[in-house]
KOLSE-732506 format. One record per residue: residue in one letter; z, x, y of N, C-alpha, C, O in turn. Coordinates in steps of 0.001 Angstrom, whole numbers, padded with zeros to 6 digits, always signed. Atoms other than C-alpha are relative to their C-alpha. Layout:
<lumdrens>
AZXYZXYZXYZXY/...
</lumdrens>
This chain:
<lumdrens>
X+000054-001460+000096-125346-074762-007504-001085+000548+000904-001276-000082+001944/X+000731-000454-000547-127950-072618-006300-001467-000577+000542-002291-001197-000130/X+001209+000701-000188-130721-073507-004130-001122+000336-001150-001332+000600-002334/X+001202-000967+000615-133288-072304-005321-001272+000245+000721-002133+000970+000224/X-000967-000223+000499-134422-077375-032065+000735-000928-001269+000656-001858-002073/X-000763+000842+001483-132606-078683-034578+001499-000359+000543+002252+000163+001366/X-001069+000792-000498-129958-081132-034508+000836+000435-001534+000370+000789-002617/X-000821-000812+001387-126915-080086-036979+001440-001195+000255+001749-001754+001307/X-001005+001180+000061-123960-082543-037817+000847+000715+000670+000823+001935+000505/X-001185-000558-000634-121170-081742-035784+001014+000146-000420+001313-000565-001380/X-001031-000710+001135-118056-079837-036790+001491-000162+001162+002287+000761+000987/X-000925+000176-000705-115381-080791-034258+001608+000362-000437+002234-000530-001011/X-001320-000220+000171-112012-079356-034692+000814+000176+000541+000369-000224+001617/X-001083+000862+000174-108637-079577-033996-000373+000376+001913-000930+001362+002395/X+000062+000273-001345-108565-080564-030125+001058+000644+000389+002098+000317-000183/X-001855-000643-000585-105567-078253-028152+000049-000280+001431-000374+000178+002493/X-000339+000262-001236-103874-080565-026320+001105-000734+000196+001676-001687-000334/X-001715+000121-000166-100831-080248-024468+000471-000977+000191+000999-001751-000608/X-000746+000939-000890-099834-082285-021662-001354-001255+000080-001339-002006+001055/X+001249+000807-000031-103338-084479-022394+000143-001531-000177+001342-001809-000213/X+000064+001269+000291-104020-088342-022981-000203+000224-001675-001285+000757-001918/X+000380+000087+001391-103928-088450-027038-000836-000904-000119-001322-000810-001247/X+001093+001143+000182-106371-091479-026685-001327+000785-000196-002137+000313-000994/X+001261-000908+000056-109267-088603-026268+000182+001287-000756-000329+002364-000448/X-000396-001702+000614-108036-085810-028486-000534-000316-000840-000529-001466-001280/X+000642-000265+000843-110146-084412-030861+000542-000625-001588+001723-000933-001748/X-000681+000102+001078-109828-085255-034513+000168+001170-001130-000611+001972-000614/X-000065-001077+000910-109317-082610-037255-001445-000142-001189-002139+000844-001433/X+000766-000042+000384-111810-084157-039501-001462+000322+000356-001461+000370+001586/X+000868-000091-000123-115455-083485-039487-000830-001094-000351-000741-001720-001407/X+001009+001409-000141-118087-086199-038803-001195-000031-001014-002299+000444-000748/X+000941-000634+001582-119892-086215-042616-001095-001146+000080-001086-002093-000706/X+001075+000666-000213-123248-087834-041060-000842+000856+000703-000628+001326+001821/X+000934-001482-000954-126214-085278-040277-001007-001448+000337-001173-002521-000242/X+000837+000916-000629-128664-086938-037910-001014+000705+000087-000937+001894-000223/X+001722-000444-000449-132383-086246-037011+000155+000481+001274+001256+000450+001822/X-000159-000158-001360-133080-085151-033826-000400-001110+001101-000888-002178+000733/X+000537+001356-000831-133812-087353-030638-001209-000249-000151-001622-001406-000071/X+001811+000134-000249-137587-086758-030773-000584-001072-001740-001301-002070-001812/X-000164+001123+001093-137337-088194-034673+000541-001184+000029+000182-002038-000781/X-001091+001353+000052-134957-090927-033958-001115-000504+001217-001295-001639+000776/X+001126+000898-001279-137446-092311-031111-000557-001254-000814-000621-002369-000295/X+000848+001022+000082-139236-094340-033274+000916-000924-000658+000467-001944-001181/X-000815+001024+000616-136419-096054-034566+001428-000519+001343+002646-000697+001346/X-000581+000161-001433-135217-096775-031114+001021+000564+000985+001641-000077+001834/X-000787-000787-000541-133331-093930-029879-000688+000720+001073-001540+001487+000625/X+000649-000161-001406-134568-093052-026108-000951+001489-000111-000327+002433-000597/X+000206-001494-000046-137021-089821-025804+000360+000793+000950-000491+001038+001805/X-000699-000953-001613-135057-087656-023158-001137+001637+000068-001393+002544-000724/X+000393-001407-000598-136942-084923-021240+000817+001458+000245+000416+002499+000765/X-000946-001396-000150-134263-082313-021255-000327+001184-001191-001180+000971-002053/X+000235-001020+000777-134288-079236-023185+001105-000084-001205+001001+000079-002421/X-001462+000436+000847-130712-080054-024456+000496-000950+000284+000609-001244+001474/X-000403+001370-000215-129289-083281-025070+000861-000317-001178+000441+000055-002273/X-000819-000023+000670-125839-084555-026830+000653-001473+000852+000920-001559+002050/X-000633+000804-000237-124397-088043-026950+000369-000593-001212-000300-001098-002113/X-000832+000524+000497-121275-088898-028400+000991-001266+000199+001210-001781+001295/X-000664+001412-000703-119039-092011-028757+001504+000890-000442+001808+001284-001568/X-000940-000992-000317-115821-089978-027616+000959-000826-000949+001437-000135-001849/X-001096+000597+000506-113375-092747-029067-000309+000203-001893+000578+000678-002603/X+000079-000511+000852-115047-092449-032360-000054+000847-000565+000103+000988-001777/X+000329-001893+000372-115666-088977-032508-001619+000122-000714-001911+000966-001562/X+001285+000300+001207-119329-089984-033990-001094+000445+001330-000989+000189+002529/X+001007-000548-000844-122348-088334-032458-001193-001288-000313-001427-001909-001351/X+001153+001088+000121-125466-090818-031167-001131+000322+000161-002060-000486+000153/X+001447-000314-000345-128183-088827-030468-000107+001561+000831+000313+001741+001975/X-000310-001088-000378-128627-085141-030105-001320+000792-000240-001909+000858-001319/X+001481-000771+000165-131892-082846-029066+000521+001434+000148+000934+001815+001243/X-000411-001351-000685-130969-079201-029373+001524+000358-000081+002048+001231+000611/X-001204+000544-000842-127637-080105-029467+000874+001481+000075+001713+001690+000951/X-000324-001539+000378-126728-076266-030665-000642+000857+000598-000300+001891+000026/X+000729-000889-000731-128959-074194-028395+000765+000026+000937+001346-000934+001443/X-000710-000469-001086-127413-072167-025966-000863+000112+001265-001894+000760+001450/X+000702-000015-001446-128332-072788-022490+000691+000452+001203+001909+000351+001052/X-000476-000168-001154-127563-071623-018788+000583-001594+000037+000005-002581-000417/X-000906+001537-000181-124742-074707-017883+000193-000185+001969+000458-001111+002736/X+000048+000100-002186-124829-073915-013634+001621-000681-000167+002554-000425-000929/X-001305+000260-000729-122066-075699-012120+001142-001355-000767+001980-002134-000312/X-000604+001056+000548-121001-077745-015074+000986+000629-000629+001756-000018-001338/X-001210-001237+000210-118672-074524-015755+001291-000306+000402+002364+000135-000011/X-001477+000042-000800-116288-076122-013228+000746-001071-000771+001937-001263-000523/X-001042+000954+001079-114999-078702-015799+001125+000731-000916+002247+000325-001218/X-001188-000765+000668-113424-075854-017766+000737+000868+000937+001779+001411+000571/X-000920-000806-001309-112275-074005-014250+001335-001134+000232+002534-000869+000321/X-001127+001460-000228-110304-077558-013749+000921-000035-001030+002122+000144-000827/X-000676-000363+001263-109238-077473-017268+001192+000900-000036+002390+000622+000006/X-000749-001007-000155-107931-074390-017240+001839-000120+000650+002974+000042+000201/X-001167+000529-000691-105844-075569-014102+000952-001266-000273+002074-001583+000121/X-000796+001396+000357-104622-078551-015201+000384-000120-001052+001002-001171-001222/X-000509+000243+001265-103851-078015-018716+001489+001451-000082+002430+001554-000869/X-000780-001263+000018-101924-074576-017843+001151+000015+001149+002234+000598+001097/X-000457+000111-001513-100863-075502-014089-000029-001282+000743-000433-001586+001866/X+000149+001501-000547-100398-079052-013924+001462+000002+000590+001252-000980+001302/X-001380-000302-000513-096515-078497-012603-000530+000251+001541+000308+000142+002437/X+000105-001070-001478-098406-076869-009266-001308-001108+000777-002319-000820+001418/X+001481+000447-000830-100806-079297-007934+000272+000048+001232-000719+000280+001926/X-000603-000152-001358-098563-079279-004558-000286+001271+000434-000591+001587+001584/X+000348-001488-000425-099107-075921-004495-000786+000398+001359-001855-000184+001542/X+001238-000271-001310-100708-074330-000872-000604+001064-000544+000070+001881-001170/X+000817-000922-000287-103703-072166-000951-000789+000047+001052-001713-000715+001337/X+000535-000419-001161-104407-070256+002151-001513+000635-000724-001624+001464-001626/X+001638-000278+000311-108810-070197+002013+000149+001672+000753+000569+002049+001847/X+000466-001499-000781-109684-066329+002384-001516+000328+000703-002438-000223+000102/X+001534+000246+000133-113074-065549+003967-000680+000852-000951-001741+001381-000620/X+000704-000478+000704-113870-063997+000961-000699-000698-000894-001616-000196-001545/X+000180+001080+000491-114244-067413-000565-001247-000076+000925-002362+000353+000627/X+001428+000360-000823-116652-068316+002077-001154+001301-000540-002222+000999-001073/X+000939-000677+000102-118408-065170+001628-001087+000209-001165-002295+000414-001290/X+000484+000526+001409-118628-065694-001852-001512-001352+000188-002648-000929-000025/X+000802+001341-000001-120865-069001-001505-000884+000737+001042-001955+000203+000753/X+001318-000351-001199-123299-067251+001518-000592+000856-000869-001743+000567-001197/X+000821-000746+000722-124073-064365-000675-000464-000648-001247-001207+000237-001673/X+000428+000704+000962-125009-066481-003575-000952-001307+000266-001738-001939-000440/X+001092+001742-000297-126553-069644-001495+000205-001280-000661-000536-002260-000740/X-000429+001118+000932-124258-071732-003738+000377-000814+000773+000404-000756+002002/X-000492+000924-001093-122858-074842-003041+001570+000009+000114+002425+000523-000607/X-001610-000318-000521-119582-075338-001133+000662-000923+000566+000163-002044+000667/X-000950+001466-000570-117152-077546+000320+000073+000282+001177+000489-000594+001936/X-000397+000147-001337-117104-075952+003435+001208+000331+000358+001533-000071+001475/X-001353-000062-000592-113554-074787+003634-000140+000993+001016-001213+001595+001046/X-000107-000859-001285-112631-072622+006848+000742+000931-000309+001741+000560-000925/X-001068-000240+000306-110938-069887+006493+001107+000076+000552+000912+000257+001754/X-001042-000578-000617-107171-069295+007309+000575-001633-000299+001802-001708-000233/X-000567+001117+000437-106712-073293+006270+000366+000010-001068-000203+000628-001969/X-000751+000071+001183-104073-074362+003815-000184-001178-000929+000544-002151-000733/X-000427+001230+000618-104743-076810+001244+000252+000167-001642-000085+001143-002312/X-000631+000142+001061-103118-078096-001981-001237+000125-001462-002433-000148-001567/X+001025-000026+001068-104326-077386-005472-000668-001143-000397-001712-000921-001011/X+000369+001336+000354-105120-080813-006082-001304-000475+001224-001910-001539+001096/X+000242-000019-001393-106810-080773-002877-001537+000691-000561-002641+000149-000634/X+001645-000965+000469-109657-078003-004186-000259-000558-001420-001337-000075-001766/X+000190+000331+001078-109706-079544-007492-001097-001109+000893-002245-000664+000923/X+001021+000991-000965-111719-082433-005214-001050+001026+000616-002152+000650+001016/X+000838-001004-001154-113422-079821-003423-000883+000629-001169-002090+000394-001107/X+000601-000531+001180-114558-078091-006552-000846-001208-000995-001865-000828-001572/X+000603+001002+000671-115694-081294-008335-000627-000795+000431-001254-001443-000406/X+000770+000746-000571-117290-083250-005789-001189+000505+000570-002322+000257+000157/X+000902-000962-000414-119103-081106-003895-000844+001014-000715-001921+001572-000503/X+000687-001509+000568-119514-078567-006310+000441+001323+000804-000390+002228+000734/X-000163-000799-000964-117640-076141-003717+000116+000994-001144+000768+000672-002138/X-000545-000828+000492-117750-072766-005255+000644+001033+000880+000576+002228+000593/X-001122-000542-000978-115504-071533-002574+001130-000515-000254+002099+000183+000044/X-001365+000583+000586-112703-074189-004126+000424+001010-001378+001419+001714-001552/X-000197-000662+001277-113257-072766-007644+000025+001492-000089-000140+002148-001117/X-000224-001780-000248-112746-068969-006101+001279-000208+000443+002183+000539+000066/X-001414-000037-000083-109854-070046-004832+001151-000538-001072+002339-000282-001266/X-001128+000998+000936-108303-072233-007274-000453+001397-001336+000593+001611-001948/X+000054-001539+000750-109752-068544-009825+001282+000805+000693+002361+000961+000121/X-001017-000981-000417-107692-066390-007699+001387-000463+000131+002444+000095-000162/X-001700+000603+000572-104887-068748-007570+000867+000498-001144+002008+000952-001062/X-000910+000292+000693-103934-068726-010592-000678+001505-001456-000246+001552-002607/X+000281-000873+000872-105652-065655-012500+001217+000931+000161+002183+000459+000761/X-001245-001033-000340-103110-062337-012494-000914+001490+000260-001939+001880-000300/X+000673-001480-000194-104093-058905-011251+000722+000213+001521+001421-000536+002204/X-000215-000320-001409-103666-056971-008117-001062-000485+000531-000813-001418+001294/X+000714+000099-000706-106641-057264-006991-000957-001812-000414-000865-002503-001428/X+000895+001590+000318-109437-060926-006273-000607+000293-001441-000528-000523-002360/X+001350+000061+001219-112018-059433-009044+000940+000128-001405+000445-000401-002400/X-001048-000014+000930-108907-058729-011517+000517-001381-000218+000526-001760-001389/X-000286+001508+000374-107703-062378-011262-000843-000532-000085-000714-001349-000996/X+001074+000929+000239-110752-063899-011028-001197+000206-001626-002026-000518-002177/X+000293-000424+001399-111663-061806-014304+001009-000477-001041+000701-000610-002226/X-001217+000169+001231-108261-062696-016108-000014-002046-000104+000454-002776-000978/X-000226+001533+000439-108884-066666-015199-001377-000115-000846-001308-000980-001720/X+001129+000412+000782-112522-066564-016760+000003+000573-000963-000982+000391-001679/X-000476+000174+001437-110797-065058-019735+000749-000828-000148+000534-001124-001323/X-000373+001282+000554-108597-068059-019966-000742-001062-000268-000476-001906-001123/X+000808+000667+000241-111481-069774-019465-000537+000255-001874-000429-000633-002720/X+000643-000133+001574-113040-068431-023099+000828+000358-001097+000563+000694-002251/X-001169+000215+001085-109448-068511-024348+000087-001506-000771+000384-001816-001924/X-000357+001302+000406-109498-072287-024067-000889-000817-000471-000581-001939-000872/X+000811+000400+000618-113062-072795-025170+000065+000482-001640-000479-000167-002533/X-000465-000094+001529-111845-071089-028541+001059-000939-000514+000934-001294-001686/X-001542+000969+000188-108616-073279-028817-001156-001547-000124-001273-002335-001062/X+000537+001720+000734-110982-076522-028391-001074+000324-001341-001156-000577-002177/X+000924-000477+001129-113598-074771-031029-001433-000273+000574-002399-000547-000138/X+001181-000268-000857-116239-074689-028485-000687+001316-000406-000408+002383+000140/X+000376-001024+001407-118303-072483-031378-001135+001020+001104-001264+002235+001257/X+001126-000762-000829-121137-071722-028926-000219-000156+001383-001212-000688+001879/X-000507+000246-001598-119709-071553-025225+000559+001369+000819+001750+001575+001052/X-000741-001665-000980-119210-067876-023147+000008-000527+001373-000887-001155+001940/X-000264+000285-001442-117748-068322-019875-000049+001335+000460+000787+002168+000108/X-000068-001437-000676-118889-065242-017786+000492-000132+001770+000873+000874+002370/X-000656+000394-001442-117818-067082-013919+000586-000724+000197-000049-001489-000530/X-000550+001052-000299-115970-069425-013078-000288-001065+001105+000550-001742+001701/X+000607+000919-000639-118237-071420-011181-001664-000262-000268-002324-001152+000269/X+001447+000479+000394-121806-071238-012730-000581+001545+000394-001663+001940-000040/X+001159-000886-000761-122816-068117-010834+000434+001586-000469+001219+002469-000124/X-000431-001473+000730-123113-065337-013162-000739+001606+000487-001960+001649+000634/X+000520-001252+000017-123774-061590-012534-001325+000404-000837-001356+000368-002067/X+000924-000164+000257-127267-060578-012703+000255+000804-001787+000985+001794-001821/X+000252-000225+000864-127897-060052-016699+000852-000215-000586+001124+000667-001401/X-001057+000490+000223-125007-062061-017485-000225-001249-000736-001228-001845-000342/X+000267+001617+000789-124724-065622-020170+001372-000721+000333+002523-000593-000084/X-001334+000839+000002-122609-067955-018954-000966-001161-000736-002061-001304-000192/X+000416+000937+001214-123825-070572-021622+000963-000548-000524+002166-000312-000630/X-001001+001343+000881-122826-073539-023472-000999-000434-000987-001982+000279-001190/X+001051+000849+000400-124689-076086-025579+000623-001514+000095+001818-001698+000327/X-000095+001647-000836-124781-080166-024825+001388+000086-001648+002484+000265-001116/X-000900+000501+000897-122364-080629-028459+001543+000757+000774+002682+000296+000848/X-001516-000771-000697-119731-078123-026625+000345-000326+001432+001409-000666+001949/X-000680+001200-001018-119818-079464-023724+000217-001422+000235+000553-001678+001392/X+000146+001448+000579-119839-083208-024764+002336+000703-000376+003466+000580+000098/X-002046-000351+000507-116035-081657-026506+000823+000334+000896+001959-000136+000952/X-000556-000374-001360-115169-080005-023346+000157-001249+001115+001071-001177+001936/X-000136+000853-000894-115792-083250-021331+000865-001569-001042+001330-002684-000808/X-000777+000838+001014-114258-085236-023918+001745+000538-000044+002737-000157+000176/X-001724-000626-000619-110822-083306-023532+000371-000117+001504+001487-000389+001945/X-000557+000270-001346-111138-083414-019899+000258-001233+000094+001245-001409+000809/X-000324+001699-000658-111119-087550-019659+001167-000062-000426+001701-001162-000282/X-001316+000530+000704-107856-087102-021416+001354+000564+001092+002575+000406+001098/X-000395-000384-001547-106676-085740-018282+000175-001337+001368-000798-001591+002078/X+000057+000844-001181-105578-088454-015594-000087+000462+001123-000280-000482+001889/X-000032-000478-001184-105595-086477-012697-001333+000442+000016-002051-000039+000893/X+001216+000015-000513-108837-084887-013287-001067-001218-000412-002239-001173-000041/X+000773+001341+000133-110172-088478-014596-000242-000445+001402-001318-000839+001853/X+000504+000854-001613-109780-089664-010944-000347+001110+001172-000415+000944+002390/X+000730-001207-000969-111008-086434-009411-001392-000430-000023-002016-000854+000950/X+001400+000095+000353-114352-086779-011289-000404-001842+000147-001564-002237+000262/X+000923+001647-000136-114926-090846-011028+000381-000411+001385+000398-001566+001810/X-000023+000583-001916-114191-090643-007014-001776+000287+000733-002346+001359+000531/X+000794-000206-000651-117091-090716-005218-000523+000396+001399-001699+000424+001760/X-000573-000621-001386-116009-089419-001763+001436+000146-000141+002275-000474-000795/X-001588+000226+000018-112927-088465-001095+000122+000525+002041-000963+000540+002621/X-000559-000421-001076-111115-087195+002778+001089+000551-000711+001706-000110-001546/X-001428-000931-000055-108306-084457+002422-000456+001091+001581-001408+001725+002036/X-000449-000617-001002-106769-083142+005365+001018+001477-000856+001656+001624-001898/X-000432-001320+000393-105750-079370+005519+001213-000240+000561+001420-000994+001512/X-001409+000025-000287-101968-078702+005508+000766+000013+000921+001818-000586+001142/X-000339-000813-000925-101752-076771+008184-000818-000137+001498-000619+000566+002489/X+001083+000039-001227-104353-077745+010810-000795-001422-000047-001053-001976-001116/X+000685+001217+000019-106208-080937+012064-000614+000235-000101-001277+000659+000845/X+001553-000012+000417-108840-080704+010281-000754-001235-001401-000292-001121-002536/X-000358+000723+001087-110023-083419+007981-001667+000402-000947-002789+000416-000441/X+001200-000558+001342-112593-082225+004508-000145-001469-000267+000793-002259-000374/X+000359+001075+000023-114938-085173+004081-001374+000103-001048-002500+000211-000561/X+000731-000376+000611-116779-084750+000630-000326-001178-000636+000252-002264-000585/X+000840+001517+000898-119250-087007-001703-000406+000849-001064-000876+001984-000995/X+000296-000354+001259-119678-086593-005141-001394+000038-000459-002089-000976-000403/X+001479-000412+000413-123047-084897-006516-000731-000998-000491-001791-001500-000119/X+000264+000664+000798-122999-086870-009094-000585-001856-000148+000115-002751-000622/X+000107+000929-000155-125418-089869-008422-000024-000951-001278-000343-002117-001047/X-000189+001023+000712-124959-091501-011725+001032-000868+000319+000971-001958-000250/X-001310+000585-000144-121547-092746-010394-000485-001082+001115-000977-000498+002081/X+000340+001272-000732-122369-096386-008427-001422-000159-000012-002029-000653+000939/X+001116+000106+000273-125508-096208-009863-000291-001027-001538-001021-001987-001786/X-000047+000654+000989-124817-097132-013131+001492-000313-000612+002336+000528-000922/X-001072+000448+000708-122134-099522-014558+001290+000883-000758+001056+001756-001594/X-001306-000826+000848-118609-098065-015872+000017+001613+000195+000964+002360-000052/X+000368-001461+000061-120192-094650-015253+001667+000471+000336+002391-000410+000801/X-001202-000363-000116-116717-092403-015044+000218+001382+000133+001272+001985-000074/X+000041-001690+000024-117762-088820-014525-001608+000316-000708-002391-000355-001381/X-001325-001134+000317-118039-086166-015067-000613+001032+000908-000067+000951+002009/X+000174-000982-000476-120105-082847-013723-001486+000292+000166-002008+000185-000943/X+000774+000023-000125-123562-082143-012183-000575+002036-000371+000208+002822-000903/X-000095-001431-000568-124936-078426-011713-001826-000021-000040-002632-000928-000243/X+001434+000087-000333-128355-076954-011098-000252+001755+000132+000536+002150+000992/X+001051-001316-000496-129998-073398-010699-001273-000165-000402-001921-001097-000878/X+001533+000148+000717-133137-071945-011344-000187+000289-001659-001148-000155-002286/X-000351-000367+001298-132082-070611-014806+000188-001084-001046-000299-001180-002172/X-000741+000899+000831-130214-073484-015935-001469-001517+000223-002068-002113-000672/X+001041+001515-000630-132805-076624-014071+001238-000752-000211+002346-000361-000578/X-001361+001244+000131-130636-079789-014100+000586-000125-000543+000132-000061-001685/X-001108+000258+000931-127670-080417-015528+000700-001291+000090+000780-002062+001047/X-001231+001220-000609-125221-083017-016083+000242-000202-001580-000335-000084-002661/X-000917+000364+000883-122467-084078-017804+000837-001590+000654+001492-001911+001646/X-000392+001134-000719-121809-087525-017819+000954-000884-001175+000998-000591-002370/X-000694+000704+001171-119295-090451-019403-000371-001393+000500-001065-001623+001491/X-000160+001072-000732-118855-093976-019130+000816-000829-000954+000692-000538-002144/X-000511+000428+000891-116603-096353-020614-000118-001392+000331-000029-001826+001480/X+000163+001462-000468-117160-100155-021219+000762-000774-001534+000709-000427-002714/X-000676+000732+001311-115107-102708-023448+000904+001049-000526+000861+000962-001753/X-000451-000506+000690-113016-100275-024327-000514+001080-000632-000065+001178-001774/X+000990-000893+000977-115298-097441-025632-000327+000987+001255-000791+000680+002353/X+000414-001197-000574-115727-094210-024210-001253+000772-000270-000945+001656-001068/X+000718-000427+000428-119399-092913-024511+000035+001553+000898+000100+001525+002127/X+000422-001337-001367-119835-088697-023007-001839+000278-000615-002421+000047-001675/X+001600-000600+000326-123584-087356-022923+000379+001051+001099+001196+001137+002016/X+000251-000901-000806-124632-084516-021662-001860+000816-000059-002483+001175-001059/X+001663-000559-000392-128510-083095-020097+000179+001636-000077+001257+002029+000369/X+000046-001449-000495-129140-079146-020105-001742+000341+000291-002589+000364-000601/X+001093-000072-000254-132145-078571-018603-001215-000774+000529-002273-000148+000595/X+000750+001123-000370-134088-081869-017284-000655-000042+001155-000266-000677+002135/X+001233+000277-000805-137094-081452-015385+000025-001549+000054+000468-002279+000941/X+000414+001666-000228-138081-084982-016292+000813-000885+000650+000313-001965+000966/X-000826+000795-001146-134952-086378-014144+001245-000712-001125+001220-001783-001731/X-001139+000177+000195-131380-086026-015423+000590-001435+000081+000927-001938-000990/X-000328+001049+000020-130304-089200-014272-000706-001374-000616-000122-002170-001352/X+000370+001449+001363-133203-092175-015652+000473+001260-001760+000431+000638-002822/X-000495-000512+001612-132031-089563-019082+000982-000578-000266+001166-001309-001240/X-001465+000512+000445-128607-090294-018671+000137-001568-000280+000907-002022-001127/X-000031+001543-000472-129205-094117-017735-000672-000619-001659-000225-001392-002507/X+000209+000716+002183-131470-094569-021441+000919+000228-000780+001352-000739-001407/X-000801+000087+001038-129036-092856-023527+001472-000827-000166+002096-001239-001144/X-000966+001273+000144-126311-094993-022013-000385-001391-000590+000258-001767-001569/X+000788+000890+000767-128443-098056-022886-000256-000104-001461-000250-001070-002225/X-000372+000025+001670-128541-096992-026179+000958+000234-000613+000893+000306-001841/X-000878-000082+000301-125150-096429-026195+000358-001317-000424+000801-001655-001521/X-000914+001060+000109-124192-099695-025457-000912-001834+000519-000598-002829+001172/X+000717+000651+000636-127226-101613-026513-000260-001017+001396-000403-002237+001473/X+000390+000999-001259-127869-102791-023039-001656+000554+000371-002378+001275-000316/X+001626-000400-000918-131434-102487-020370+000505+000042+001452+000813-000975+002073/X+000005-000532-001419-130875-100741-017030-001190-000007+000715-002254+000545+000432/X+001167-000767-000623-132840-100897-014416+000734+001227+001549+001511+000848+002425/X-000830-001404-000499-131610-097460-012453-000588-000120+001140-001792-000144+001397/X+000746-000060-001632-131612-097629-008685+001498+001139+000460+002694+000862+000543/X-000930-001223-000288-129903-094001-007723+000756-000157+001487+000086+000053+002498/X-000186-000098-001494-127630-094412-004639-000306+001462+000702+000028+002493+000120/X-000185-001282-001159-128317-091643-001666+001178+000584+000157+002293+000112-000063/X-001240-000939-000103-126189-089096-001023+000206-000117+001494-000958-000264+001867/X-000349+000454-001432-124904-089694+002966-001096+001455+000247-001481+002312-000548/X+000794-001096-000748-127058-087354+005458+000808+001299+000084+001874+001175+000688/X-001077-001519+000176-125399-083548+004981+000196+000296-001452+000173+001362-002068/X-000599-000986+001327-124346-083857+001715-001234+000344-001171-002116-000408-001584/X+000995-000350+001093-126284-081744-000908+000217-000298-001169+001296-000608-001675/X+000132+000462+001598-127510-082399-004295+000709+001353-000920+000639+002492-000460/X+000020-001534+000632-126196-079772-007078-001083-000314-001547-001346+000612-002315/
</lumdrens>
């Protein structure tokens, strides 16, 4: 994105999902085990994370492992674009062939904001499936303006791009995402604006997305190349997200960053069979060794965390 508590048992309900993987769908019951918070659970060997907000669940069980805050509403930056994807893929998975001609209003979008971008050109054509990469690797919020105006309805950009970030907080009510307002559809809200979440709602939100195969292998690519439809041109992006070939099984999911929000991330990993998601809101102390202990205490292992580089060009979000 932009350059620049109390822990409560969780109440998870009914997961809405269509065309999804049922292996990751929510359960109806409620998880009847209240926990301490992380900073209590420390001394009984549960990691102390530096974040402000912190939520890790074991997705296959539906059982929460360790949660600081896990209900405080925080700025989420560019980890918004998991439910922009959502959106598309649970509503508009029939259209991934689909062309979208880039406008330069997309570009313009990302200069006046200083966000990050994929770089598209305008007047090039590429497929929805195409900016779904562009939007998730990069963090382009020039993909996620287009893939908004795609598929929102109105006459006009600010009319669709208003009617998809009400589907957006249509479909955070449908999963029961209790304490989640989507005000952009890419992290970058209008001055005096809450686009907010908290780590337990997005932990549910990234827990419905892995049930997704298409955006499962969006989010656990770590570069990708797509060529535009219409023109030799070839888009040559790397995923933000350095937990991915950093640490074992890692499998996603979504980075983001402002000055509002500080670090973010939303991460999964699955080993033996077991799906763990966590998620950081706020981590000065360094998002990634966070993510790397609470995996460790997921899955009762000892990391030692050596972060790969991001190639020369590509930015961090």
């Amino acid at each position: 994105m932009q350059r620049s508590g109390g822990s409560a048992t969780p109440r998870p309900g009914r997961g809405v999902v269509r065309r999804w993987g049922a292996a990751l769908t929510a359960t109806t019951a409620a998880v009847a085990v209240a926990l301490p918070t992380a900073d209590a659970r420390a001394a009984g060997g549960a990691p102390t994370i530096g974040a402000k907000g912190a939520y890790l669940l074991d997705a296959d069980a539906d059982r929460p492992l360790l949660d600081k805050a896990a209900d405080t509403r925080r700025p989420m930056a560019s980890t918004t674009k998991i439910m922009t994807a959502v959106v598309v893929l649970d509503e508009h998975a029939d259209e991934l062939d689909r062309e979208v001609v880039i406008k330069q209003s997309y570009r313009d979008w990302v200069t006046s904001r200083q966000a990050s971008t994929a770089d598209l050109r305008t007047g090039d054509t590429l497929t929805v499936r195409q900016l779904l990469y562009g939007m998730m690797l990069p963090s382009g919020c020039d993909a996620a303006y287009a893939l908004a105006d795609t598929f929102g309805t109105g006459e006009t950009e600010k009319a669709r791009t208003d009617s998809f970030v009400a589907a957006m907080n249509k479909k955070a009510r449908e999963l029961r995402m209790r304490n989640t307002r989507f005000e952009s559809f890419d992290g970058n809200s209008a001055p005096g604006a809450k686009n907010e979440s908290t780590p337990r709602d997005l932990a549910i939100l990234a827990r419905h997305a892995l049930g997704n195969d298409t955006l499962r292998a969006v989010m656990r690519s770590m570069s990708t190349q797509q060529k535009a439809t219409n023109v030799n041109r070839l888009y040559t992006w790397y995923n933000t997200n350095k937990l991915l070939g950093s640490y074992a099984d890692v499998i996603g999911v979504k980075t983001g960053s402002t000055r509002a929000a500080g670090p973010c991330l939303v991460f999964a990993a699955r080993r033996a069979g077991r799906t763990v998601v966590g998620v950081l809101l706020n981590d000065q102390a360094g998002r990634y060794p966070d993510a790397a202990k609470m995996l460790d205490y997921a899955f009762h292992t000892s990391t030692r965390l050596q972060l790969r580089k991001l190639p020369s060009g590509a930015h961090e979000d």
